[in-house]
N, C-alpha and C positions, 0 to 999 in steps of 0.2 A: 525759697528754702527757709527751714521756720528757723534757724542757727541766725538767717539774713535778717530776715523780720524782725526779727528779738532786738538784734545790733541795731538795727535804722531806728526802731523806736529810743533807744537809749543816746544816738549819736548826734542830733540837733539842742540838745541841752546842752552836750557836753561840749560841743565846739562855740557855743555860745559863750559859754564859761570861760573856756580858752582864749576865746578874743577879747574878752573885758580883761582877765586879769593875764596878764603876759608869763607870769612868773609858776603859774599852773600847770604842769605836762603832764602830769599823770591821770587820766581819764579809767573811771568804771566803766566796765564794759557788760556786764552783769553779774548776778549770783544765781547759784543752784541753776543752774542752765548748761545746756550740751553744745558746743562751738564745733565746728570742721576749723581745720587749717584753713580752708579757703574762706571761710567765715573772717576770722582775724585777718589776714593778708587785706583781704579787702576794704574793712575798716580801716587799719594801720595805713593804709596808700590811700586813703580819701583825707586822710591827715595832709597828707604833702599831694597838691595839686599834679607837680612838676613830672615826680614820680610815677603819676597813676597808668599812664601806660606801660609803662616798661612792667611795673609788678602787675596790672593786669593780663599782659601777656604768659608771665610765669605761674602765674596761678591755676592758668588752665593747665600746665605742665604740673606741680605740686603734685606728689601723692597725695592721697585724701586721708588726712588723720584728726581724730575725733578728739577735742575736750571735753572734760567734765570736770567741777570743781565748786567747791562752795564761792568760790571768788578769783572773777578775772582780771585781770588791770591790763592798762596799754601805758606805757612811758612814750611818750611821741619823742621827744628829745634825744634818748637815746636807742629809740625802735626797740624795744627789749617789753617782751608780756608776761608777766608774772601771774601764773595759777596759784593758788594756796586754798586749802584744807579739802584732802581727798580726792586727790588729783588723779583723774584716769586720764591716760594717753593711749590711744587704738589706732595703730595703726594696719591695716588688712589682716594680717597673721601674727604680730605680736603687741604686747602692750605697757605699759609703766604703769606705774601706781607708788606714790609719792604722796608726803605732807608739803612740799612748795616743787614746784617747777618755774624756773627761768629761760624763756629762749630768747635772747640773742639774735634777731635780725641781720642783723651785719652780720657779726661773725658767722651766722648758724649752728652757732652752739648752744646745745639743751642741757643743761646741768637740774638734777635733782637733790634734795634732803629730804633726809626723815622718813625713815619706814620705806624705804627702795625696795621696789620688787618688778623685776620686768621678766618678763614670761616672751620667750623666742619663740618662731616657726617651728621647731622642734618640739617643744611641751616644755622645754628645760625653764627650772626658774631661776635666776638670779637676785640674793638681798645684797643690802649693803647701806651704809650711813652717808654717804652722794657716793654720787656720779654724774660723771660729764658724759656725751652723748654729740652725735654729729645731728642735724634734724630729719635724718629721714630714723632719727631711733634705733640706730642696728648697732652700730659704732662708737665704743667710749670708752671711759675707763671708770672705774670703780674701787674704793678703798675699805678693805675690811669686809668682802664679799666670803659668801656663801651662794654654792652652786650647788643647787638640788637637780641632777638630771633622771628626766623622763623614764628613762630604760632604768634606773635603780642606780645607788650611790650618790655621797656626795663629797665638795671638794671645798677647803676654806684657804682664805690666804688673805696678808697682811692690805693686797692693790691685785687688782685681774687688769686685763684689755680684755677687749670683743673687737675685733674685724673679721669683715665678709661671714660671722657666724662663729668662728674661730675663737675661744674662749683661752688664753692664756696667765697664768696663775704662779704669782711669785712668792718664793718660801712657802707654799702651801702643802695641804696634805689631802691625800682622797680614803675616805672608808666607804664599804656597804650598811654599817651598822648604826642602829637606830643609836637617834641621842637623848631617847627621852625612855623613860618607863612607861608602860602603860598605864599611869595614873598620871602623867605627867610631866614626872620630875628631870632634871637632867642628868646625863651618864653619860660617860666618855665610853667611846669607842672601843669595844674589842681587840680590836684590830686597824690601825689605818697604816697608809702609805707618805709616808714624806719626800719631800724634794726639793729641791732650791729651783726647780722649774717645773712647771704640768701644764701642759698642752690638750686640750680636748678639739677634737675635729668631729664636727656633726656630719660630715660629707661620710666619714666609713665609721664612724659612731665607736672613736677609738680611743683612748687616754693616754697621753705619752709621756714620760719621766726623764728628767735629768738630773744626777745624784741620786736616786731613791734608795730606801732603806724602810723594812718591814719593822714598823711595832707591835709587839704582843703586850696588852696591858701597860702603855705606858712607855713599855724597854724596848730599847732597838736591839733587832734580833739578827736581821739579815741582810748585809747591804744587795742591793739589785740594781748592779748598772745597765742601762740600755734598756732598762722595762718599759715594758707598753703591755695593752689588754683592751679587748674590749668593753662596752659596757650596753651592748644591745640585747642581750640575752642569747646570745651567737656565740660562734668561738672565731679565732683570731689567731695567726701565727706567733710561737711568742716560747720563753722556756717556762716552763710550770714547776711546780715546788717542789725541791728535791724529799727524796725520804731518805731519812737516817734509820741505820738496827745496827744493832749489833749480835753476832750471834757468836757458837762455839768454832762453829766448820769453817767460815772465813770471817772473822772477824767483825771490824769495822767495816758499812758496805754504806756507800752514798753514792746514790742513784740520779740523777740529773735528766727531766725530759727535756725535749723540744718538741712543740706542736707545731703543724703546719698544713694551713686551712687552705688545702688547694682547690678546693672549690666549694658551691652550696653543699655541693654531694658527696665530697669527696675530701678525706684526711688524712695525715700521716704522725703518727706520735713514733720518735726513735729516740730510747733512753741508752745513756752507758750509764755504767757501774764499776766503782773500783773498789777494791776491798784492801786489807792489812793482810788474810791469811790468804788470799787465791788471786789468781791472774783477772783480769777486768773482763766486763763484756758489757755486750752491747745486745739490743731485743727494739724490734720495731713493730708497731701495728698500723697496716693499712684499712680503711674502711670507707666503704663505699656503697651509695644507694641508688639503684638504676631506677627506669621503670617499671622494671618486671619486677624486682627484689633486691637484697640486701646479701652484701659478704665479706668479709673481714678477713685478714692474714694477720698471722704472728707468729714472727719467727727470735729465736735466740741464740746467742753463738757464743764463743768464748773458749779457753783451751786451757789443760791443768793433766792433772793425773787421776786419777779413778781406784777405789776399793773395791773390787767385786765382790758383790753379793755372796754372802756365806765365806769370807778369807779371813775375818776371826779381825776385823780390823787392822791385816797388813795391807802395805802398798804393795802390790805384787811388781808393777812396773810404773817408773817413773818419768814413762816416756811423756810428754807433753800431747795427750791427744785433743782433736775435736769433738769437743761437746757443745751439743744443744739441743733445740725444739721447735719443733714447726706446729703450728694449727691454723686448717682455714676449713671457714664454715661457711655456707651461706643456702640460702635458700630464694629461689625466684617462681613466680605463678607464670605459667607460660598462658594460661587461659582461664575461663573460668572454669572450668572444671581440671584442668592438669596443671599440678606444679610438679618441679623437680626439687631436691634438696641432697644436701649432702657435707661430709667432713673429712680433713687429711688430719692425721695425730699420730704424732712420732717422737722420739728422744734417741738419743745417739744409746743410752746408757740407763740402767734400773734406778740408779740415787739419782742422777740429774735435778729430774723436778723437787723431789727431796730435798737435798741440799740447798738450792739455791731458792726454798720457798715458794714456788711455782704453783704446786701442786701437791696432793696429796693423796692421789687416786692410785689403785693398784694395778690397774689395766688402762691402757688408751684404745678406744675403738676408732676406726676409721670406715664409714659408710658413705651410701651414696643410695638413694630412691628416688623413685619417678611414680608420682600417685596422680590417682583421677578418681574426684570424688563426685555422685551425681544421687539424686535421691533418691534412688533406688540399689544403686550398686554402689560398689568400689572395687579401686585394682590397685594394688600396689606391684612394685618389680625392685627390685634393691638386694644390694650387698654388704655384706660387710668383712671386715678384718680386725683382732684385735692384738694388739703387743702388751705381753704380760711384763709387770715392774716388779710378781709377786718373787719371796725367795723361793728357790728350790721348786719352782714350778716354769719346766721345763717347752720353751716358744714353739717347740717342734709337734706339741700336744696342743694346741690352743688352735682350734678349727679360723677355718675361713670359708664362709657364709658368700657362694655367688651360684647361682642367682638364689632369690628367697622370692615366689610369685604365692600372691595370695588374689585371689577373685572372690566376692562374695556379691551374691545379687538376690532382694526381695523381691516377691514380686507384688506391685499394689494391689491388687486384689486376694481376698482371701479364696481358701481353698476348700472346701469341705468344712466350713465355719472356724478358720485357724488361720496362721499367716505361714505361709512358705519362706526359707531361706537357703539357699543353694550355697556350695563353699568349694573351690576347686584352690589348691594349697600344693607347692613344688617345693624343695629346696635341696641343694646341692652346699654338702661340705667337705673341704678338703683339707688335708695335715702334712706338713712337711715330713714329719717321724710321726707318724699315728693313724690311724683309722678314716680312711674314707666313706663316705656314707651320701646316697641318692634316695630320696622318699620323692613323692607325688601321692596323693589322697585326693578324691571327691567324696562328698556329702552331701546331703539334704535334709533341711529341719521342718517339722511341723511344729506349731504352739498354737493350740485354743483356751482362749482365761473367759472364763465364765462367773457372774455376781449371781448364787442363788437368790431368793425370795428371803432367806432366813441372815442374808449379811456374809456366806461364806466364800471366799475367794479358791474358786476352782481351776488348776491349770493341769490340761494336758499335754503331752510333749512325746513328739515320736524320734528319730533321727535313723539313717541309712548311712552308712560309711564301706566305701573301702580303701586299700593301701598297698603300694606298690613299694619295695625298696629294694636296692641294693649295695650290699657294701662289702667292701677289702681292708685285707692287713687289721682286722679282727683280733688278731690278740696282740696287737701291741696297746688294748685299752687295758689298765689294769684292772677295773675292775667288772667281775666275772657277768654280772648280770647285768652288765650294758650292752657289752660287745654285741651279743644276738649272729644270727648264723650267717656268714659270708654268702656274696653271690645271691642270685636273685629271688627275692619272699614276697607273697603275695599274703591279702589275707581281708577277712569283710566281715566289718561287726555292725549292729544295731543296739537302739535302747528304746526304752520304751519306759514314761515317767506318769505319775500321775502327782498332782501334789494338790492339798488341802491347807486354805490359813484362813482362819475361824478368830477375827477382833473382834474383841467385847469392852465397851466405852464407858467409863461410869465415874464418878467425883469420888477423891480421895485423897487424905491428907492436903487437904484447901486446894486440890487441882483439880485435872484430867488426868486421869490414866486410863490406857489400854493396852489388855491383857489377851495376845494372838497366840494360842497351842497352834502349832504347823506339825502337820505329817505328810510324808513321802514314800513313793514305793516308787523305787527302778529296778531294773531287770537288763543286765546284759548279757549277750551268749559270752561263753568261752572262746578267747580272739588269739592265743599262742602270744601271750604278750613278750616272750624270754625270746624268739624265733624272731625279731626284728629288732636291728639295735635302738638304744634308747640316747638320744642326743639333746634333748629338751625336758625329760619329764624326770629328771634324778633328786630336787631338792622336794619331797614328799615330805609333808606335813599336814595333820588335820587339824583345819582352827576354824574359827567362826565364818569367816569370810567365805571357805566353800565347802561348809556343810552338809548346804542342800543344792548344791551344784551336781548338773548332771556327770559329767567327771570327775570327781575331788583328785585326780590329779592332774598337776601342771602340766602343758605342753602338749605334744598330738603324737606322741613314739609310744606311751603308757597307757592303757584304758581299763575301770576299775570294771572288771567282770563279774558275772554271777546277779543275784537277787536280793535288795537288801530293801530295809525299812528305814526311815529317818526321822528322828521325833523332837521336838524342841519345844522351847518357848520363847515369845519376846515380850516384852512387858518396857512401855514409855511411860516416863509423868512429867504432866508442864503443868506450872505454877508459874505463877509471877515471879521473875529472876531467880528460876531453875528447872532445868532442862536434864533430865535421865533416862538411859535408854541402855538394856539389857538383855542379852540375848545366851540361851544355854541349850546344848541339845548333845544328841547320841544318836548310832547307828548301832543296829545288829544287821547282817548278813547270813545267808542263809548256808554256807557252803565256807570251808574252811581251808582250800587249796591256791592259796597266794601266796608262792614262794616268789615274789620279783618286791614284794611289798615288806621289808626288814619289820622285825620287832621293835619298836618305839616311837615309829613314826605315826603311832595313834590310831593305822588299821590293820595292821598284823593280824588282829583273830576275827574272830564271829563278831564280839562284840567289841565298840570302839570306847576312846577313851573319850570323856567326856570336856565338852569343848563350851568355848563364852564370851562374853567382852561386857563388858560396863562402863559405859560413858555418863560423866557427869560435868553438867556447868553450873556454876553458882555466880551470876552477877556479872559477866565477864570479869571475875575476880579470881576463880579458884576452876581449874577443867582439868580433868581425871578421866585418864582411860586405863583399863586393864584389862589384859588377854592373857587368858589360862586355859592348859589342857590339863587334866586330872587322871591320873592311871585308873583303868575300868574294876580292878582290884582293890586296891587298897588306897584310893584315892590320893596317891603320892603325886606331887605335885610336877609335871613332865614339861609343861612351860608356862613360864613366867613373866610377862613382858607387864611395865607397867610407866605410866606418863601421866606426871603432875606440874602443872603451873600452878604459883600460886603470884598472885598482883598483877600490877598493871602495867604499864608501857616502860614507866621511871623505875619501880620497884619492883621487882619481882623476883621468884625461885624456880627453878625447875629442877627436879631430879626424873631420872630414867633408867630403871634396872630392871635385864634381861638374865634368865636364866634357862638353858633346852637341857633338862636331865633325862637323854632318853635312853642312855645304854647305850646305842647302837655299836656295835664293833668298828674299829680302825678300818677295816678293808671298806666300808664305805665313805671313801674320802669325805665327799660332799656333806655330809649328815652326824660331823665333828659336834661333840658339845660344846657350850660356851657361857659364860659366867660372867657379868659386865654391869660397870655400874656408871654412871654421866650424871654429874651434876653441874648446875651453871646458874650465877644469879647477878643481879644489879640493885645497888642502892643509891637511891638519891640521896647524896648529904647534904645538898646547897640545891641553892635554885639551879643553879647553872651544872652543877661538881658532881659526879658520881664514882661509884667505884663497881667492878666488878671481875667476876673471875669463874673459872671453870675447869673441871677433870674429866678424863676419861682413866678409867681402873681396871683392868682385867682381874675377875676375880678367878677365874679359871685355874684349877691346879692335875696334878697326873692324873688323878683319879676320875676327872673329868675327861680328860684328854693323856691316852699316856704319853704322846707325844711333845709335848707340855713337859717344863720344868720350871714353871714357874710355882712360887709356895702357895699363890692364892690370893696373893695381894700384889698386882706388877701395876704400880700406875704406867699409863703410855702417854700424857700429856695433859699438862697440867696448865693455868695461864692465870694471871690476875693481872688487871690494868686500872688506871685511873683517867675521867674523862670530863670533856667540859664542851658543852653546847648551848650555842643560844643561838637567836638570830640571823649571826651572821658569820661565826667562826663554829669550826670543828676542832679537837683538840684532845689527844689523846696519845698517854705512855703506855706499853704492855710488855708486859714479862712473861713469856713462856719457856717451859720447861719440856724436852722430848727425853724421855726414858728408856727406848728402844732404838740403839744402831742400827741403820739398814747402811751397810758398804759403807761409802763416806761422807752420807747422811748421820753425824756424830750424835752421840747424848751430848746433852748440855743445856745451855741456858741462851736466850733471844730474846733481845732487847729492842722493840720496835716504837716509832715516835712518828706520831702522824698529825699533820694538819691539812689542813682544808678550807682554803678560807672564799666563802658563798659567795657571787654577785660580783666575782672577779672573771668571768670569762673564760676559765681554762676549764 
């Protein structure tokens, strides 16, 4: 061994030494040189004759741990070997590193100074100004330690111990958050954890508390008895951090989880809630990851009284009933081509999710589908149901969707120079109070896209359809040109498309731009579109998106008849940091007999209103969209939709104002005007500190809608908050404002306070 050799060469002078001068015990053993444990052992026992077998027997037992050191000494007198300046200790899986190490023969005790830092079998480090230590190195205590562990965080205290790996920590505190700035300097904590005890266990990589109490900034906020967390980047049984609000409808409302990690795969979060103005409750979520897929439950309960929808804000009855909410979802792949999916969603009651914050949606849908996707085809088979929360829109009207069978199969080869697509579509809906309706249609598409010699993009397009339906209780739809005639209607339409788009590419204003004219001709026969109800194709509107779509109406009940032309243009430009892109066009039709088609929805006559969008981005700093329909008359303005950011991630604005001025008459519910403006923005004031806030307006008045009583300015919900991030904490106040009663979803004001604190486990 060369650690052997080193020693033998050094060791006959020095016991020379020895026996001339009596009074000499401390012998060089080298410098800048790497020793094993068994290297030293061996020497030290060649010191004392007597000795030599018994520690040569032990030696071959000794774990093998490595020195390193500017300078090694051996005390014979007192068995004791002093390392000094730059002391590595390696032991298999972990290590020390020290400005002096003493070990103690007798006793077997390793004590360290200066600049302590040992690194465990886990990754974790350990500093500290000494430490004692047993000599296989696992085992000792430490004064004035800091524990940096592997998995993220760390913990400081006045004295730790370490046994069997087991890190224990008096008066100490643990944070995730950095203590240093990124140039250097030092900074306290965000956030840490204090305790007059902490326990870390590397066996379930868990951190344990006794006394604990949360600091924000310095302050004690929250005392936490019984806390524990992990700190592997896993989650771990445990309560997590309550959230405070306060609102108008129940008050004061502190929320309280418990998590509980019952398996790799498997979890349970179950929160109560007690409030100042309402009775408590309680909501759990289960979640769970198989092999096949993923699905979650979440259920809510709780009991009170209830405002029905539309009772002018009385309590009609103050019976204590059950309220709540269920939702599970999930989705599993049974193979590689079939999965199934599906969701339950329900509320006892319309304000429910309202009130208690939940939610904010007007309907809950509950579906369930089984698809098989393959590349060529697809099949889907699914249902659905939905529960309306809207007012005065009546649950006995609100279809249920079973079965909904869509097939559609390519086929890989083309067909006459074009690609074939086949489409075989069922669905069945049903109404407790309202209209029954059965459709079934097949189809078949043709598309050949053709690049002339001249750069121009040719596509032709055929289609074959027919349709089977039947439906009852027909006039209980109100309105007249949905319903379509009872009992059983058959009927079979075709189109037949040609479309032309002609880019021309050329430098302009320091870019590219290209400038593509598109024209269109289709042609459908007359199909009795009023002769079948219409249960999918009611919300008609003409915009950019399907101008030159073979149907520009939604859904498969409607289909735009007769012969029309379509004529546009689109026009891109890229520059270096900016991106625009512009699209406008019109339809004339050749025939003027579209009574299923209202005045304003943009195709009412021969000719259509004129439709567009403009997209622009500048730098990822500033992106602008707007979509407009323009009256074919008098170019009055019919819709208005328009979306602006401006800044970046920290700083930024956005506004979003929506206007549909299309006339239409009240008796077509769905095609209501509306008036609306959203604005929402963030300011960075501090590194850390921001502020933001946001509205929603209904600018909508009678004239619009007579249904409407509002003057034209009705804000619906307004919010400003103040926020704070870094690192390692989340940290945010907000104040919202609802303006709109629904039942005993009140107006008022909601006071929410959230934290979050990162690299704690929950």
């Amino acid at each position: 061994m060369l650690g052997t050799a080193l020693m033998a060469a050094n060791a006959a002078p020095a016991l020379a030494a020895d026996q001339a001068v009596c009074t000499r015990t401390s012998h060089l053993l080298g410098e800048n040189l790497t020793f094993t444990r068994k290297d030293i052992v061996q020497y030290a026992d060649d010191q004392d004759a007597q000795s030599a077998p018994a520690a040569g027997t032990a030696v071959e037992q000794d774990p093998v741990i490595e020195f390193t050191a500017n300078r090694l000494d051996y005390d014979s007198n007192a068995d004791v070997v002093t390392a000094t300046g730059n002391v590595l200790l390696v032991r298999a899986d972990q290590s020390l590193v020290a400005d002096t190490v003493i070990w103690d023969r007798k006793s077997g005790e390793v004590s360290a100074k200066g600049g302590v830092q040992i690194t465990d079998p886990e990754g974790n480090k350990l500093y500290g100004d000494s430490i004692e230590l047993t000599e296989s190195i696992r085992d000792g205590v430490i004064e004035n330690i800091l524990v940096v562990l592997e998995a993220g965080g760390r913990m400081v205290a006045t004295r730790g111990t370490r046994t069997d790996g087991v890190i224990s920590l008096e008066n100490a505190a643990y944070s995730a958050c950095l203590v240093e700035t990124p140039t250097g300097k030092p900074k306290n904590p965000s956030w840490q954890l204090r305790a007059i005890k902490v326990v870390y266990s590397p066996v379930d990589k868990r951190v344990r508390y006794d006394g604990a109490r949360l600091e924000l900034f310095g302050l004690p906020v929250i005392p936490m008895p019984g806390l524990s967390h992990p700190v592997s980047g896993g989650s771990g049984s445990g309560i997590l951090l309550p959230d405070i609000r306060i609102s108008q409808a129940n008050g004061v409302q502190l929320s309280l989880p418990y998590y509980l990690n019952l398996a790799p795969n498997r979890d349970l979060t179950v929160t109560g809630s007690v409030f100042t103005g309402a009775l408590p409750m309680v909501n759990a979520t289960y979640r769970a990851l198989t092999d096949r897929g993923a699905y979650q439950i979440t259920g809510y309960a709780t009991g009170g009284s209830r405002i029905p929808v539309g009772s002018g804000g009385t309590v009609v009855d103050r019976q204590q009933d059950f309220r709540g909410y269920f939702d599970a979802t999930g989705r599993f792949q049974l193979s590689e081509a079939w999965s199934i999916s599906g969701s339950i969603r329900a509320t006892t009651d319309r304000t429910f999710l309202r009130r208690y914050d939940i939610s904010r949606e007007d309907r809950l849908r509950s579906t369930i589908e089984a698809e098989r996707i393959s590349p060529n085809s697809y099949l889907s088979i699914a249902g659905w149901a939905t529960q309306t929360l809207r007012v005065n829109d009546p649950q006995g009207q609100v279809p249920i969707a079973l079965p909904v069978v869509d097939w559609r199969l390519r086929l890989p080869d083309q067909v006459a120079g074009g690609k074939v697509e086949f489409q075989l579509n069922t669905l069945a809906i049903s109404r407790t109070a309202g209209q029954d309706t059965q459709r079934a249609f097949a189809q078949a598409r043709w598309d050949m896209r053709r690049l002339t010699g001249m750069g121009q993009e040719f596509t032709l397009t055929a289609l074959a359809r027919g349709d089977v339906y039947n439906s009852s209780d027909n006039a209980l739809t109100n309105t007249l040109i949905y319903r379509g005639e009872s009992g059983l209607q058959a009927r079979a339409s075709g189109s037949i498309a040609a479309d032309l788009r002609w880019p021309f590419v050329g430098e302009a204003f320091g870019g590219t731009h290209v400038i593509s004219p598109r024209v269109q001709v289709v042609a459908t026969p007359t199909t009795g579109n009023l002769e079948v109800p219409n249960e999918d194709s009611r919300a008609i509107e003409l915009e950019d998106s399907n101008l030159f779509a073979l149907n520009r109406l939604p859904g498969y009940d409607r289909m735009e008849e007769g012969a029309r032309v379509v004529y546009g243009i689109e026009w891109s430009l890229q520059r270096p940091g900016m991106q625009l892109n512009a699209v406008v066009g019109q339809s004339y039709r050749f025939d003027d007999e579209r009574d299923f088609l209202p005045e304003g929805t943009g195709l009412g006559n021969r000719t259509s209103d004129v439709v567009g969008r403009v997209d622009l981005k500048l730098r990822n700093f500033i992106r602008y969209t707007h979509r407009f329909r323009l009256d074919k008359d008098n170019l009055a303005v019919r819709r208005n939709e328009v979306d602006i950011t401006v800044g970046g991630r920290q700083t930024y604005a956005q506004v979003g104002y929506l206007r549909l001025n299309r006339d239409i008459g009240p008796e077509i519910e769905d095609l209501a005007d509306r008036e609306e403006l959203r604005v929402a923005g963030r300011v960075r004031v501090a590194r850390y500190w921001s502020v933001f806030g946001a509205a929603v307006v209904d600018l909508s008045n009678a004239e619009e809608d007579p249904r409407l009583q509002s003057d034209g300015f009705e804000p619906i919900r307004t919010r400003l908050g103040v926020a704070y991030e870094d690192d390692c904490l989340e940290l945010g106040l907000t104040w919202r404002r609802d303006y709109i009663p629904v039942g005993d979803a009140q107006r008022g004001d909601t006071f929410l306070l959230r934290v979050a604190l990162r690299n704690l486990g929950f």
